[in-house]
ROMI-70516 format. One record per atom (N, C-alpha, C): residue in one letter; x, y, z. Coordinates in steps of 0.2 Angstrom, whole numbers, padded with zeros to 4 digits, always signed. Layout:
<atoms>
aXYZ
...
</atoms>
This chain:
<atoms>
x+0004-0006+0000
x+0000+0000+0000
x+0004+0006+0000
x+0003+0011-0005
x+0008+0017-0002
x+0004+0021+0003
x+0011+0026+0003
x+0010+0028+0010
x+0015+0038+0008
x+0010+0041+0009
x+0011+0048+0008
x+0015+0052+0015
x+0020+0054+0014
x+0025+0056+0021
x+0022+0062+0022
x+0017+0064+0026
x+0012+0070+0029
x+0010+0068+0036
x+0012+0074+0043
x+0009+0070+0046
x+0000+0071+0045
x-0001+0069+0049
x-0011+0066+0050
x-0017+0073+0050
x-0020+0074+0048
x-0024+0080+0047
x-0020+0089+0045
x-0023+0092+0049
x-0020+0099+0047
x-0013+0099+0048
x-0010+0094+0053
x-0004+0096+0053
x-0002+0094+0050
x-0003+0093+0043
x+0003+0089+0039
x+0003+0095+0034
x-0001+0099+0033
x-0002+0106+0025
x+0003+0111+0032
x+0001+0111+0036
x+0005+0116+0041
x+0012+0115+0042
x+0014+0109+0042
x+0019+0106+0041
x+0025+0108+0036
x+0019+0107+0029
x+0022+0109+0021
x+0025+0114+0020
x+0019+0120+0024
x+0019+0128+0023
x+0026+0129+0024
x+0026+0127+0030
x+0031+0130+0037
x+0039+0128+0031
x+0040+0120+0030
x+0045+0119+0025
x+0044+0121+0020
x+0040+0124+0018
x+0041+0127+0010
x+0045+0134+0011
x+0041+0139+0017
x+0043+0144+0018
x+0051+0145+0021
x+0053+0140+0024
x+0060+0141+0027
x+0065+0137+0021
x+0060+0133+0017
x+0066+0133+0009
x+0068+0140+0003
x+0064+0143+0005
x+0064+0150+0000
x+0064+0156+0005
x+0066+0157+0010
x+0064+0163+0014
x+0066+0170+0011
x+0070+0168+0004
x+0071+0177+0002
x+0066+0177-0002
x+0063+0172-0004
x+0055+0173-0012
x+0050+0173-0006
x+0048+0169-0002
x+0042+0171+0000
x+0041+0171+0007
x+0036+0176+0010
x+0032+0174+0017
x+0027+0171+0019
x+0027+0168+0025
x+0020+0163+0027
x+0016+0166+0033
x+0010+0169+0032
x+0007+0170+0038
x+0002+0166+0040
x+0003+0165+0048
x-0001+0157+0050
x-0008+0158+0052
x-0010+0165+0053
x-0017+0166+0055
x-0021+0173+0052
x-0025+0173+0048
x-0024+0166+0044
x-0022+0165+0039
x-0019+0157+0036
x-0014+0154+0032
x-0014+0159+0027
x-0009+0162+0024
x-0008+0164+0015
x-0002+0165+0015
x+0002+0165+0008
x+0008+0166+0007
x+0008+0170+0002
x+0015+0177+0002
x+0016+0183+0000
x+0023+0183-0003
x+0025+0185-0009
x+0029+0186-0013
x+0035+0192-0008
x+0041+0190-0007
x+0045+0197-0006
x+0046+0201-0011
x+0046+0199-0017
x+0050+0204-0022
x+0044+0206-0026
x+0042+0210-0030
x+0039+0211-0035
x+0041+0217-0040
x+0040+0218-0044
x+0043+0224-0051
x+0037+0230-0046
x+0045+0235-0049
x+0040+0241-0045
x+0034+0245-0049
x+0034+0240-0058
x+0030+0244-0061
x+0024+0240-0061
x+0021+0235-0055
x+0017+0234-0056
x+0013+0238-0051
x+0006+0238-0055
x+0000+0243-0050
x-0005+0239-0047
x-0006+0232-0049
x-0012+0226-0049
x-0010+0223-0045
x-0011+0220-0040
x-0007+0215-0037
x-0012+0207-0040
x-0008+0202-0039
x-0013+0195-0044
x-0013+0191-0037
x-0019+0187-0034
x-0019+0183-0030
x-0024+0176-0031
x-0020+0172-0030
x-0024+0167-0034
x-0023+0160-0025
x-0025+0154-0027
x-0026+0150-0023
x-0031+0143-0024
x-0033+0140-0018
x-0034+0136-0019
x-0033+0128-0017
x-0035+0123-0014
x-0034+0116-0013
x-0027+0116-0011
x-0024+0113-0007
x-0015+0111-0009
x-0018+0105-0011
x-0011+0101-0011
x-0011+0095-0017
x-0007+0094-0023
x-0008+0100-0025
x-0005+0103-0034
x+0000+0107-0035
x+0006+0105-0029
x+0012+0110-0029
x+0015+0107-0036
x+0018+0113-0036
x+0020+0120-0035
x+0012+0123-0037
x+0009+0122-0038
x+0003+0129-0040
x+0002+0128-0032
x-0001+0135-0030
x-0001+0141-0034
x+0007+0144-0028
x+0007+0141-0025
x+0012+0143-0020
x+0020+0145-0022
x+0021+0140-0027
x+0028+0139-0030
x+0028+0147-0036
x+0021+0149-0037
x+0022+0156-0043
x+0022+0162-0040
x+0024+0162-0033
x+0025+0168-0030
x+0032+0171-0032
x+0031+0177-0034
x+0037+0181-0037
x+0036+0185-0042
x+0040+0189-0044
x+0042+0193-0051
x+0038+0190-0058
x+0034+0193-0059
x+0031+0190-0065
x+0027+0187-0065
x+0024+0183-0058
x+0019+0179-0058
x+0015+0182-0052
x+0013+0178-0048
x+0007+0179-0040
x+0012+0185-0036
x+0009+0189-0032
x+0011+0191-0026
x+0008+0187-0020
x+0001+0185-0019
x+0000+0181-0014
x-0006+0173-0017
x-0004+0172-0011
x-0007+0165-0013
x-0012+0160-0006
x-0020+0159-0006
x-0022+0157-0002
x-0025+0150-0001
x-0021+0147+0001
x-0019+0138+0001
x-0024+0134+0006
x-0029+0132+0003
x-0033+0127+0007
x-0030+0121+0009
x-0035+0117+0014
x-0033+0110+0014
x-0033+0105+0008
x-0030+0099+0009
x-0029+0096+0003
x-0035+0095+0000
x-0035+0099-0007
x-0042+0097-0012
x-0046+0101-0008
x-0045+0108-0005
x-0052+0111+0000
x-0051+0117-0005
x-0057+0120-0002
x-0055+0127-0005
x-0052+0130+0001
x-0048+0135+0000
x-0045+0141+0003
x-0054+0144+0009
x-0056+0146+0014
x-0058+0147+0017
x-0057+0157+0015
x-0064+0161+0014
x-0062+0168+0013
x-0060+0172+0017
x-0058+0173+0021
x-0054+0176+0026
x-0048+0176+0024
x-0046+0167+0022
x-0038+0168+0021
x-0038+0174+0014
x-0041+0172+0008
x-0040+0176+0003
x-0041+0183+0003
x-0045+0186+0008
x-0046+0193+0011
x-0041+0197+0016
x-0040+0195+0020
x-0031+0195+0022
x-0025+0194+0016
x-0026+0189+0013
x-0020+0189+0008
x-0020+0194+0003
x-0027+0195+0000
x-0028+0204-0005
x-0026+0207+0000
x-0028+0208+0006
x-0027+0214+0009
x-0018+0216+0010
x-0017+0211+0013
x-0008+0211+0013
x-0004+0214+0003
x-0008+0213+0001
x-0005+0215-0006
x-0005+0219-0010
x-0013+0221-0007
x-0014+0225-0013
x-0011+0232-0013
x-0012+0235-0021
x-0009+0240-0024
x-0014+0243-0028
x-0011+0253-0028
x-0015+0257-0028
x-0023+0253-0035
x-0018+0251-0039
x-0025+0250-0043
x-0028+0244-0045
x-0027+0242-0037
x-0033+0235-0035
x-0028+0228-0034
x-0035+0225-0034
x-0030+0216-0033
x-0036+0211-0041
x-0034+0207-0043
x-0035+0203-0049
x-0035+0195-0044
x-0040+0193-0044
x-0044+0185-0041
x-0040+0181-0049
x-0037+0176-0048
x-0037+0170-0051
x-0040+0166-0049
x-0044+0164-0051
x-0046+0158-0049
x-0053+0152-0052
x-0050+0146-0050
x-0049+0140-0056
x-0059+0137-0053
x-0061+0135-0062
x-0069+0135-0061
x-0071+0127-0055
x-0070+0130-0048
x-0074+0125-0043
x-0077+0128-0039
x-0083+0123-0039
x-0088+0129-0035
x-0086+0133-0027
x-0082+0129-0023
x-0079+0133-0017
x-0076+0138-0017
x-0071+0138-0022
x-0066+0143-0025
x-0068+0148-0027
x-0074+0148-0032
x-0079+0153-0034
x-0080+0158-0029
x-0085+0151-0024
x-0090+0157-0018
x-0084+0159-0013
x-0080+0158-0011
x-0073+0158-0006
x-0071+0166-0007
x-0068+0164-0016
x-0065+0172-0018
x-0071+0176-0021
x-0077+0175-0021
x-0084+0179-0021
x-0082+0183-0016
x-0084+0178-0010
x-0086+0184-0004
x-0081+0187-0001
x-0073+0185-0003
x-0068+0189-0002
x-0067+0197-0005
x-0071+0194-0012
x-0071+0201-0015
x-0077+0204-0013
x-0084+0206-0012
x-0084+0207-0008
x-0084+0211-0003
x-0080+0210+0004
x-0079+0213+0006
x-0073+0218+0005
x-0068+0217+0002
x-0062+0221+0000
x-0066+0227-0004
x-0071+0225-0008
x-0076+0231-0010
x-0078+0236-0007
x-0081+0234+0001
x-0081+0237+0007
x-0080+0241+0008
x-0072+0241+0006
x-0067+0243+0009
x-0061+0248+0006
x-0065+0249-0002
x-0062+0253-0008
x-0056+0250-0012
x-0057+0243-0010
x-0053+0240-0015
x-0054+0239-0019
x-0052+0239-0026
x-0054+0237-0032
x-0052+0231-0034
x-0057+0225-0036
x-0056+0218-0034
x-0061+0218-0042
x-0058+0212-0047
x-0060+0211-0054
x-0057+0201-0052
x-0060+0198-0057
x-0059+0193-0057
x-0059+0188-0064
x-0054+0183-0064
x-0052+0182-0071
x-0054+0173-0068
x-0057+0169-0073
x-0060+0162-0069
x-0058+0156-0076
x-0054+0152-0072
x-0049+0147-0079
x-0054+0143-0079
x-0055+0140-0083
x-0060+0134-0086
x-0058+0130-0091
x-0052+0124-0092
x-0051+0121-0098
x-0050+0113-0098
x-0055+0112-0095
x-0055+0106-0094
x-0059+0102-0099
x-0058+0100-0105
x-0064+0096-0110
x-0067+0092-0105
x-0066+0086-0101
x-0068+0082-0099
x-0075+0085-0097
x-0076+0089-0093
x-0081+0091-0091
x-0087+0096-0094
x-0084+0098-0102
x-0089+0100-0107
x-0094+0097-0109
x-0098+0099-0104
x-0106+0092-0107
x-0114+0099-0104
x-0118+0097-0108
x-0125+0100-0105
x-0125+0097-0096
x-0122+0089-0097
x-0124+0086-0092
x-0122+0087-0085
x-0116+0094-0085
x-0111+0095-0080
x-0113+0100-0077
x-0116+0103-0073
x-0119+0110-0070
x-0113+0114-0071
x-0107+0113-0068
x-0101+0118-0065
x-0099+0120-0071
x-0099+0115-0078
x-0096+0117-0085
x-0089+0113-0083
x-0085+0117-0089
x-0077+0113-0088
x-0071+0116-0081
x-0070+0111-0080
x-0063+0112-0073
x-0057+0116-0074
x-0057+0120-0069
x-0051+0123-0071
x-0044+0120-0070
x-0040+0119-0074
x-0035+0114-0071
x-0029+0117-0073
x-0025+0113-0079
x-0018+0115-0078
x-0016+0122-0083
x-0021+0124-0088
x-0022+0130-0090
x-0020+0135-0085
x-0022+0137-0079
x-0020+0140-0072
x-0015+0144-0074
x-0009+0137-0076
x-0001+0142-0076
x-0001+0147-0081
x-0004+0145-0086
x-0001+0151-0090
x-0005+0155-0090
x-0012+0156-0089
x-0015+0162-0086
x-0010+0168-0081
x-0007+0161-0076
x-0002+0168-0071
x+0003+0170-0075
x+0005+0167-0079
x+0009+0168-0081
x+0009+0175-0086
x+0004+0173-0092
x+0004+0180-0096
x+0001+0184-0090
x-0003+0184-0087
x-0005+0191-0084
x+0000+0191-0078
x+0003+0189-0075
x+0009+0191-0072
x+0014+0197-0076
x+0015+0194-0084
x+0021+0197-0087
x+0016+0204-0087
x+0010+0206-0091
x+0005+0211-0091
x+0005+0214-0086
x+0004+0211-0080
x+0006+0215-0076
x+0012+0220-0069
x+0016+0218-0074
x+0024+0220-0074
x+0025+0225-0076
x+0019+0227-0083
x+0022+0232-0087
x+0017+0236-0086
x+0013+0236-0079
x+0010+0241-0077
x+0003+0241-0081
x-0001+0235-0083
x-0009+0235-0085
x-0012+0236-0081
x-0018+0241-0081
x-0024+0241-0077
x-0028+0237-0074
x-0032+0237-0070
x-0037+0230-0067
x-0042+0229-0074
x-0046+0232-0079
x-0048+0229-0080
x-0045+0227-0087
x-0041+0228-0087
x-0038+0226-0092
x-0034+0219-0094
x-0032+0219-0087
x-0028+0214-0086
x-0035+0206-0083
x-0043+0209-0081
x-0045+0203-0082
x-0048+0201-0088
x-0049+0206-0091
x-0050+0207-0098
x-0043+0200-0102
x-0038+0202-0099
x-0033+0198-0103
x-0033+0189-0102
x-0033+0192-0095
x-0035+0184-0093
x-0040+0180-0094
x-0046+0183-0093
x-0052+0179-0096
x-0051+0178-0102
x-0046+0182-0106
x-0046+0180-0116
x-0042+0172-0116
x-0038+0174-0112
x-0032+0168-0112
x-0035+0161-0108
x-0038+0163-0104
x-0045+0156-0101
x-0049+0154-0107
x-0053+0157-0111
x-0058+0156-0115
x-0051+0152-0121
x-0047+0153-0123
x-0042+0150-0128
x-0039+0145-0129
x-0040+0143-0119
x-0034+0134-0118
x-0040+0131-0117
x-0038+0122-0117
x-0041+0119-0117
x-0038+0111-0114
x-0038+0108-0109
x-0034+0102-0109
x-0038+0097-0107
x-0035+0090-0103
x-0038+0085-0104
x-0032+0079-0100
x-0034+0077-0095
x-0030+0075-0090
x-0031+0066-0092
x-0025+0062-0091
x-0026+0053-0092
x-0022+0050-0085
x-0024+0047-0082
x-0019+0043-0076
x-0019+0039-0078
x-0013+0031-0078
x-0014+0026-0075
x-0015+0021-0068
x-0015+0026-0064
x-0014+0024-0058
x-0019+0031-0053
x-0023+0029-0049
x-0024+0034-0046
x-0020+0036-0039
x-0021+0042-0036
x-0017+0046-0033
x-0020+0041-0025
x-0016+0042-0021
x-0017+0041-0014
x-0020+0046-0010
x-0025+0040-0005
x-0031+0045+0000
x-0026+0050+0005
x-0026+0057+0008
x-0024+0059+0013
x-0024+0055+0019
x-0032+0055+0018
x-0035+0051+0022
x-0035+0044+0026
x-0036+0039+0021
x-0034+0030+0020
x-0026+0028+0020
x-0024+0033+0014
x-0016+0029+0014
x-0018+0023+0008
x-0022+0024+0006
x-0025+0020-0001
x-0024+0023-0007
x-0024+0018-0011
x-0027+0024-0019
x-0036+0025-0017
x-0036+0029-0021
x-0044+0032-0023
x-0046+0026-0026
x-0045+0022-0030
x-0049+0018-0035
x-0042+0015-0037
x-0044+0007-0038
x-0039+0005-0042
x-0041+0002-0050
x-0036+0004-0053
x-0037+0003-0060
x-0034-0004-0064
x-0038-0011-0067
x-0035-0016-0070
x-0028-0013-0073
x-0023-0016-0076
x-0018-0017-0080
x-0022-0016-0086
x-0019-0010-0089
x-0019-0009-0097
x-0026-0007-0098
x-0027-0003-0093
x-0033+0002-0093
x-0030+0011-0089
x-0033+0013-0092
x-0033+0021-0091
x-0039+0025-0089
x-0038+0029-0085
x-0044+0036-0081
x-0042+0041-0086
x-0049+0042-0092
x-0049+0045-0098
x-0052+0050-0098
x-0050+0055-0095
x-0051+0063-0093
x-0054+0065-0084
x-0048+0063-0081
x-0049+0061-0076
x-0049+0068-0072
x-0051+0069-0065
x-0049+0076-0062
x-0041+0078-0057
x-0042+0084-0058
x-0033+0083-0053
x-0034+0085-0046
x-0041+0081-0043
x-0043+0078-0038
x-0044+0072-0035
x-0043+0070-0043
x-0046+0061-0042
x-0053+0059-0044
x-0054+0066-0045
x-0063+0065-0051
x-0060+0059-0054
x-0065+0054-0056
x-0068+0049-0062
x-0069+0052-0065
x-0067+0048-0071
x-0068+0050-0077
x-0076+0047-0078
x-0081+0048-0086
x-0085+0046-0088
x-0082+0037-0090
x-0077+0035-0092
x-0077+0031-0092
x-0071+0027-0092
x-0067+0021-0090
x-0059+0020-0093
x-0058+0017-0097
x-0053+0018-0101
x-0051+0016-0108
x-0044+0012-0107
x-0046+0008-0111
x-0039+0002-0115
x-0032+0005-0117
x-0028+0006-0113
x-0021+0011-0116
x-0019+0006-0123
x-0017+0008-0127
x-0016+0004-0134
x-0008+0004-0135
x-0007+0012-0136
x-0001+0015-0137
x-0001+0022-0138
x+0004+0024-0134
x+0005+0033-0133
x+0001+0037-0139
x+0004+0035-0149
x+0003+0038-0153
x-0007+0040-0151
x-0007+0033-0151
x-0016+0035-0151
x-0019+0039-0145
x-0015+0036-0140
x-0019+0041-0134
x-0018+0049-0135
x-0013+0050-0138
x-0011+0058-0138
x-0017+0060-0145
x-0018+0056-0149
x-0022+0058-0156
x-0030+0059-0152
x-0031+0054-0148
x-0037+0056-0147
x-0038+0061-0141
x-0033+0062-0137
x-0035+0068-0131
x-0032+0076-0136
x-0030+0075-0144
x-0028+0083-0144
x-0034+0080-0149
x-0038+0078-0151
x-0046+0081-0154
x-0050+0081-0150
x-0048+0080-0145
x-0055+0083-0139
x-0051+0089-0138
x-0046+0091-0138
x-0043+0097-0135
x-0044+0103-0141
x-0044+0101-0147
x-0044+0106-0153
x-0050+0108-0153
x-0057+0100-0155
x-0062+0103-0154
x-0066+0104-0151
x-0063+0106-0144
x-0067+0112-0143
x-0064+0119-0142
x-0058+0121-0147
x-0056+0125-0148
x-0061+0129-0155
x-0060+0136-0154
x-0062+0140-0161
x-0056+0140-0167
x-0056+0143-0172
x-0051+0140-0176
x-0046+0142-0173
x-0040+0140-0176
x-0034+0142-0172
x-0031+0148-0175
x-0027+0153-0171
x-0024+0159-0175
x-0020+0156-0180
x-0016+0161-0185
x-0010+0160-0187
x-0002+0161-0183
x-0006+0164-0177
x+0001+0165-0173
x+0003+0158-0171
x-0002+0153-0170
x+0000+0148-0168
x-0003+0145-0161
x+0001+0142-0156
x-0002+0137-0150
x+0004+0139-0146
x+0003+0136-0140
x+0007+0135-0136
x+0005+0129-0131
x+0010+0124-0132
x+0009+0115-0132
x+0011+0117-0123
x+0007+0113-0117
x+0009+0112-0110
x+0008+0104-0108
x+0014+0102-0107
x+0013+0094-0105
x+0014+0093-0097
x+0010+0092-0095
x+0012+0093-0088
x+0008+0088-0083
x+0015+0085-0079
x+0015+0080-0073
x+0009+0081-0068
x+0005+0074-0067
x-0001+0072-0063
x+0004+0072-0053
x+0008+0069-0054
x+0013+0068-0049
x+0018+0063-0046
x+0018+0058-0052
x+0021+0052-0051
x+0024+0050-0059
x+0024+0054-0065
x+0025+0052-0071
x+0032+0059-0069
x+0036+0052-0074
x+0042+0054-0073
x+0046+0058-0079
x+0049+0063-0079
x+0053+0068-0083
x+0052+0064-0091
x+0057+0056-0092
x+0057+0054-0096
x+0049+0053-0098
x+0044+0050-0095
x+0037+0051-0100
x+0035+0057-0100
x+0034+0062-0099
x+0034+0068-0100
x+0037+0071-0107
x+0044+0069-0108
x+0045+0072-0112
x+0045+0066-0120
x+0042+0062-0118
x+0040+0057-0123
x+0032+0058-0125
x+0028+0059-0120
x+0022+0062-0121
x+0022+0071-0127
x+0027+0075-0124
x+0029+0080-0130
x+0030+0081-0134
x+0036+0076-0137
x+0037+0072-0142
x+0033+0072-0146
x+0028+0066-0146
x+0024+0064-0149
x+0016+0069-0152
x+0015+0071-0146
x+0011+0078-0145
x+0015+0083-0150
x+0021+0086-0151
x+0023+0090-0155
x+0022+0087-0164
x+0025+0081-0162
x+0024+0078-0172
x+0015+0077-0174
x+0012+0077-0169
x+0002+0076-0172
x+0001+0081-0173
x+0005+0087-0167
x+0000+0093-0170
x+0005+0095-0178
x+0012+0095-0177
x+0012+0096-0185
x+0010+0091-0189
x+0009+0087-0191
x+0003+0082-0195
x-0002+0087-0198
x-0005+0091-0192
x-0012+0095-0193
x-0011+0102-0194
x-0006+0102-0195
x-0002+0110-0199
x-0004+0115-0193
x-0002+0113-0188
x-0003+0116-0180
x+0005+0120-0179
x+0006+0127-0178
x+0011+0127-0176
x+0013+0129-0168
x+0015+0126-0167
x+0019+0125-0159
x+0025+0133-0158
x+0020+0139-0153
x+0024+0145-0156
x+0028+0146-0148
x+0025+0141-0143
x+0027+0141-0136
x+0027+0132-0133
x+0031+0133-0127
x+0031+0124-0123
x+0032+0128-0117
x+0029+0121-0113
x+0033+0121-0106
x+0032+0112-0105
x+0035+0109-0102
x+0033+0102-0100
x+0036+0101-0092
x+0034+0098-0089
x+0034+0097-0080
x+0028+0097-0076
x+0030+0094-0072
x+0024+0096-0067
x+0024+0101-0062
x+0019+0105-0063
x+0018+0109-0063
x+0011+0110-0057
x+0006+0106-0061
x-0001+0105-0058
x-0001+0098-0056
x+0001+0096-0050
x+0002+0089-0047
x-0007+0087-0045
x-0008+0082-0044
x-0010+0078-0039
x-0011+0072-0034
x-0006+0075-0030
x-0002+0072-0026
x+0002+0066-0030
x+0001+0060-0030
x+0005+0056-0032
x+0003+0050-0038
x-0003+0056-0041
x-0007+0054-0048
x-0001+0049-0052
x+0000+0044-0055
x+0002+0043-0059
x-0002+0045-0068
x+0000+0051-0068
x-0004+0053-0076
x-0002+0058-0079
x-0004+0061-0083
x-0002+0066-0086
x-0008+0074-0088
x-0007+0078-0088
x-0012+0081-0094
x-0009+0086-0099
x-0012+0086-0106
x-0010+0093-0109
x-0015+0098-0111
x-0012+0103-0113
x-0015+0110-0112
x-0013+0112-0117
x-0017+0113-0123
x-0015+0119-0129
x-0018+0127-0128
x-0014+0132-0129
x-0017+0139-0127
x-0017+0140-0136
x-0022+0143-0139
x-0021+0147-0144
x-0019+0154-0145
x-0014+0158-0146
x-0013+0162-0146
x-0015+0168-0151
x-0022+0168-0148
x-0028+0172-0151
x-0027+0181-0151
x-0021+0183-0150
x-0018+0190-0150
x-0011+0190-0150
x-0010+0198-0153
x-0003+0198-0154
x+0003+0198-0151
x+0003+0199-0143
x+0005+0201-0137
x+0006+0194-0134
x+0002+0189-0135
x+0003+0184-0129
x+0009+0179-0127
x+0011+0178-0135
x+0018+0176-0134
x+0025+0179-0132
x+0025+0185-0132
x+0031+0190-0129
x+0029+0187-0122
x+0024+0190-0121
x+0019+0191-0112
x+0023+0182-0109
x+0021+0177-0112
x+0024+0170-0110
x+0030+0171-0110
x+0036+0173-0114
x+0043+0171-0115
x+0046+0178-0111
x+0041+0183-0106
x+0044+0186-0103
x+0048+0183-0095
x+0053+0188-0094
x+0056+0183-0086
x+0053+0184-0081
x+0052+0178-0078
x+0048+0177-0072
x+0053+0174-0065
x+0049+0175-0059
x+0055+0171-0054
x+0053+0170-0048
x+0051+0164-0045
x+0048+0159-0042
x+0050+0153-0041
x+0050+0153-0033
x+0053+0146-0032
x+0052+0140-0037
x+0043+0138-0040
x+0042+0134-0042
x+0042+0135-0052
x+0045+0139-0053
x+0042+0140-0060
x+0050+0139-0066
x+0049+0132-0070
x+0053+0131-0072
x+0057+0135-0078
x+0051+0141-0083
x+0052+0142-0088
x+0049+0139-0093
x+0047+0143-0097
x+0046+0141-0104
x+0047+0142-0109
x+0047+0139-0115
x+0050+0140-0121
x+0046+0146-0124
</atoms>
């Protein structure tokens, strides 16, 4: 059986914090009541502060993006919880700048109401508070889905171009503007073979036969609608980038920007064999690949799986905005 090294309930996120914090103590600070994490550095031409959060589980998000060019703060629920608003209103409040704070945050429904009523209250309070909401999860595009699609590993480049955007000094509503365009553009689509381990049990969630797959799985351990027979990589990748294309609008000519990125337990070498492959189908389909990142980035926990993320780069800006420097304990760069 595996076995997740945490200790037992809260203390083991409290545990995290505390070490995450004393491994980076010149990038970030940790406040324990209540929890949220704050950038020390940030460009002095930024007027917006960006604060985003959510579930832990999924390190480096959102925690590891704190820095220059990415989050200034960050409000960390318990594993797979949402952040409680309080933290998120303390954490605006600690950050914000003259023109306003900008909510990231990924389409679940606690996250929603959490950083709702955080904002809010910072309304209150003569804060200006706008909000940018990621949604690119195919899996969950169906009539039959109330929430609509999951916000999942899209995330990153959301902070990311609106990080660089707002470096160079964009306004709030500009900069939700940017980011809702960039949400509405990506698209992904998660596959495990193996499910992740309970907090809780010390178990997997569900166990999967040999030589089957969790076929748009969530990066909480959502089921998928159904598992499917791994065959081989070539086809698995053919069929998750036609659910990923179509439900894209046509693509620019500027191009795409390809995101492969680690469940929690697949390792560098399948990653970048998965990108591989994913780069030769989309040129097949006269797709140009104008941006990469590949890693894990959006974990959960010790998922053995994968998912990728196509961004269409639907303006002219958004590629500079991506290949701008950023710096953050967790953020590896990208092409």
């Amino acid at each position: 059986m595996p076995q997740l090294f945490l200790p037992n309930g809260r203390e083991g996120l409290a545990s995290a914090l505390h070490g995450f914090s004393r491994a980076h103590p010149n990038e970030i600070t940790l406040c324990d009541e209540p929890t949220y994490l704050t950038a020390r550095h940030r460009n002095s031409g930024r007027q917006v502060a960006l604060v985003s959060g959510g579930g832990s589980g999924h390190e480096p998000l959102h925690g590891g993006f704190l820095g220059p060019g990415l989050l200034d703060a960050v409000a960390p629920g318990q594993v797979f919880a949402s952040p409680h608003n309080r933290q998120v209103y303390e954490a605006s409040r600690a950050v914000a700048l003259p023109g306003g704070v900008l909510h990231i945050v990924k389409n679940y429904t606690g996250d929603r109401i959490n950083f709702g009523i955080a904002a809010e209250r910072l309304r209150a309070e003569g804060i200006e508070v706008e909000r940018v909401l990621v949604n690119d999860d195919v899996a969950t595009e169906s009539e039959h889905t109330a929430t609509g699609r999951r916000g999942t590993a899209a995330t990153v480049i959301v902070e990311k171009i609106v990080g660089a955007a707002a470096d160079r000094g964009m306004g709030l509503s500009d900069l939700a503007r940017l980011g809702n365009a960039v949400s509405a553009n990506a698209r992904s689509i998660a596959v495990a073979s193996e499910f992740l381990t309970s907090v809780h049990t010390g178990a997997r969630l569900y166990d999967l036969p040999a030589g089957e797959l969790e076929y748009g799985i969530g990066i909480h351990g959502e089921r998928a609608a159904a598992s499917t027979r791994f065959a081989e990589l070539d086809t698995l990748i053919d069929r998750m980038l036609n659910d990923i294309l179509g439900s894209l609008d046509d693509l620019s000519e500027r191009g795409t920007i390809l995101f492969v990125n680690g469940l929690g337990a697949a390792t560098p070498l399948e990653l970048y064999a998965v990108f591989n492959t994913a780069l030769d189908h989309l040129a097949q389909r006269g797709i140009h690949v104008a941006g990469s990142l590949v890693g894990t980035l959006v974990s959960a926990l010790d998922m053995h799986g994968f998912s990728m993320t196509v961004l269409n780069l639907a303006e002219d800006d958004w590629l500079d905005l991506w290949r701008e420097n950023a710096s953050a304990p967790g953020w590896t760069g990208g092409n």
